[in-house]
C-alpha positions as CSV (number, residue, x, y, z in Angstrom):
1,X,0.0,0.0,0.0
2,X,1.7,3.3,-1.3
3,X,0.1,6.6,0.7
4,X,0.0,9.7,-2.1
5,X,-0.2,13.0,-0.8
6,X,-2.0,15.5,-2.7
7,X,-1.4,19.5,-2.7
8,X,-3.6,21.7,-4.3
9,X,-6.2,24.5,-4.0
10,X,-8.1,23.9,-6.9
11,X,-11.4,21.4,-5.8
12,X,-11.8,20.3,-9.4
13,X,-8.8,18.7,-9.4
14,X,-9.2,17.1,-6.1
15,X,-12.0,15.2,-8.1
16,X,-9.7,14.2,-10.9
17,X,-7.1,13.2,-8.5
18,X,-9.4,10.9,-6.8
19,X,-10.4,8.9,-10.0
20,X,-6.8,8.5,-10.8
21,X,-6.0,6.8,-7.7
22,X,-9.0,4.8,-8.2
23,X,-7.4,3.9,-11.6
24,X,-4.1,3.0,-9.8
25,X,-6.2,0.7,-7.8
26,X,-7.8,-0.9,-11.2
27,X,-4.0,-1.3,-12.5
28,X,-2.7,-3.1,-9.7
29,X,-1.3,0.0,-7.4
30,X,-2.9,-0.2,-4.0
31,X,-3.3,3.3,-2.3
32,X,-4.1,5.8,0.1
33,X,-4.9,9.4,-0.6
34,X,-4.3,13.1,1.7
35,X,-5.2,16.0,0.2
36,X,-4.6,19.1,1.2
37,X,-5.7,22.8,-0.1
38,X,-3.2,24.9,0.9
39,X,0.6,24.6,2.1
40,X,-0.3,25.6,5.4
41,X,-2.5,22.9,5.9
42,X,0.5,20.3,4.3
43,X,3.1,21.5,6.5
44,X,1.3,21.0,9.6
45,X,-0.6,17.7,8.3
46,X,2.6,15.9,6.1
47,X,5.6,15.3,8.9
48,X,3.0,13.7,10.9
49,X,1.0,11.6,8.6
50,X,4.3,11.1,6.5
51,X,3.6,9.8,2.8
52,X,5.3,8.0,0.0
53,X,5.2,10.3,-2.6
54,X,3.9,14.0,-2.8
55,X,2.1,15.3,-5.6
56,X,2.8,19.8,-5.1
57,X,1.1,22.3,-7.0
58,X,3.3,24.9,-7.3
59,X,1.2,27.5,-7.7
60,X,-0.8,27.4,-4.2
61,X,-2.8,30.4,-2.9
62,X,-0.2,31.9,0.6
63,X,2.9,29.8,0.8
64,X,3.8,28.8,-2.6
65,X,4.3,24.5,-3.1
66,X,8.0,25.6,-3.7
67,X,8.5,27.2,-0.4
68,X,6.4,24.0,1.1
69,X,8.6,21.8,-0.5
70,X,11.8,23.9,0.7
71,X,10.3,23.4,4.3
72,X,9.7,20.0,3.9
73,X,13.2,19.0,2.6
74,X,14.5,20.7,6.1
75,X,13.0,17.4,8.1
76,X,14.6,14.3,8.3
77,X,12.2,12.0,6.9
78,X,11.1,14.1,3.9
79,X,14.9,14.8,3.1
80,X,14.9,12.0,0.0
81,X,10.7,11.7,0.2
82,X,9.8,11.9,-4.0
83,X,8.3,15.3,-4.5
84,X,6.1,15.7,-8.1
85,X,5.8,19.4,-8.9
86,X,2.6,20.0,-10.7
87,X,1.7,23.2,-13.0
88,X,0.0,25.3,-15.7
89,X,3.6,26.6,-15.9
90,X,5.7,24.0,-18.0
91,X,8.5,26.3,-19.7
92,X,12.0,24.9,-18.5
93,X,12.5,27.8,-16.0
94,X,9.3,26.4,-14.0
95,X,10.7,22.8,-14.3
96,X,13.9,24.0,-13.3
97,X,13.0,26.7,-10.2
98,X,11.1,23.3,-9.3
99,X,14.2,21.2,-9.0
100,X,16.2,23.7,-7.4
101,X,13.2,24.2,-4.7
102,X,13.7,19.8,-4.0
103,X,11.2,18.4,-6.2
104,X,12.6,15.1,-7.7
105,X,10.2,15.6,-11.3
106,X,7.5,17.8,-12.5
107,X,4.4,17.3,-14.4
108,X,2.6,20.4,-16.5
109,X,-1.0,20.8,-15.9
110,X,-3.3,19.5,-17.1
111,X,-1.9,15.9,-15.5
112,X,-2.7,12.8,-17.1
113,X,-3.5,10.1,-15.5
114,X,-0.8,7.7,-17.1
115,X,1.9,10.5,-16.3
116,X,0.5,10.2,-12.9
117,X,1.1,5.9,-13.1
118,X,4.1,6.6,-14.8
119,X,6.0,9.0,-12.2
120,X,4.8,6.8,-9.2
121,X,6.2,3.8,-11.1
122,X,9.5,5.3,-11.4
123,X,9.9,6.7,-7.9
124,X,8.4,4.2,-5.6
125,X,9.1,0.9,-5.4
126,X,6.2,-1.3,-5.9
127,X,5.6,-5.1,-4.3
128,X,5.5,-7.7,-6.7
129,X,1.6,-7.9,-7.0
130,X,1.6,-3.9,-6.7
131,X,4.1,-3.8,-10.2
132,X,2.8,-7.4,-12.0
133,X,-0.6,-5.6,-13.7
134,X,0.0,-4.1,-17.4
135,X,-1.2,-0.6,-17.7
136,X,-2.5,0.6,-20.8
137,X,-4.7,3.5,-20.5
């Protein structure tokens, strides 16, 4: 069981989010979703209810998700915890402010849901019945 956080303001995509970890579940990735609508409330709520992979807009309404992730990195277990950035913003300066900030990869908005399989694929390692189903959406 893999727990995904989930940071962003935007309630729409709270709903997306949802059916993509429903999906996960249908391809063999079993899961637990947080989410959280502003980086307030994931600094307070992440160090305690620690995940296995963050998914950070980086756009967020107060405390940007790149200052969030900046704070985050400063606690021992979220030092090497894989951080997605996620934006509208997808020129190379945003992907590269993004790594420079502690996020391991970046995804432009709108997110897809196989981007989404794919990044949590290659960052977390999955059990053997977690990784054996074949994805093809």
């Amino acid at each position: 069981m893999i727990k995904i956080a989930y940071v962003e303001d935007e309630a729409r995509n709270h709903f997306t989010f949802e059916q993509y970890t429903i999906l996960l579940k249908a391809h063999g990735v079993d899961n637990t979703l947080a989410i959280y609508a502003t980086g307030e409330e994931a600094l307070k709520a992440i160090p305690i209810n620690v995940p296995d992979i963050i998914f950070m807009d980086v756009r967020l309404p107060g405390i940007t998700g790149l200052d969030v992730t900046r704070q985050l990195r400063t606690q021992e277990p979220l030092k090497s915890l894989p951080i997605i950035a996620l934006t509208a913003y997808a020129m190379p300066a945003d992907r590269q402010a993004a790594l420079e900030a502690g996020c391991n990869d970046f995804l432009a908005k709108p997110v897809r849901y196989q981007a989404v399989e794919d990044v949590i694929r290659r960052h977390i390692p999955l059990s053997p019945d977690e990784g054996s189903s074949n994805s093809s959406s």
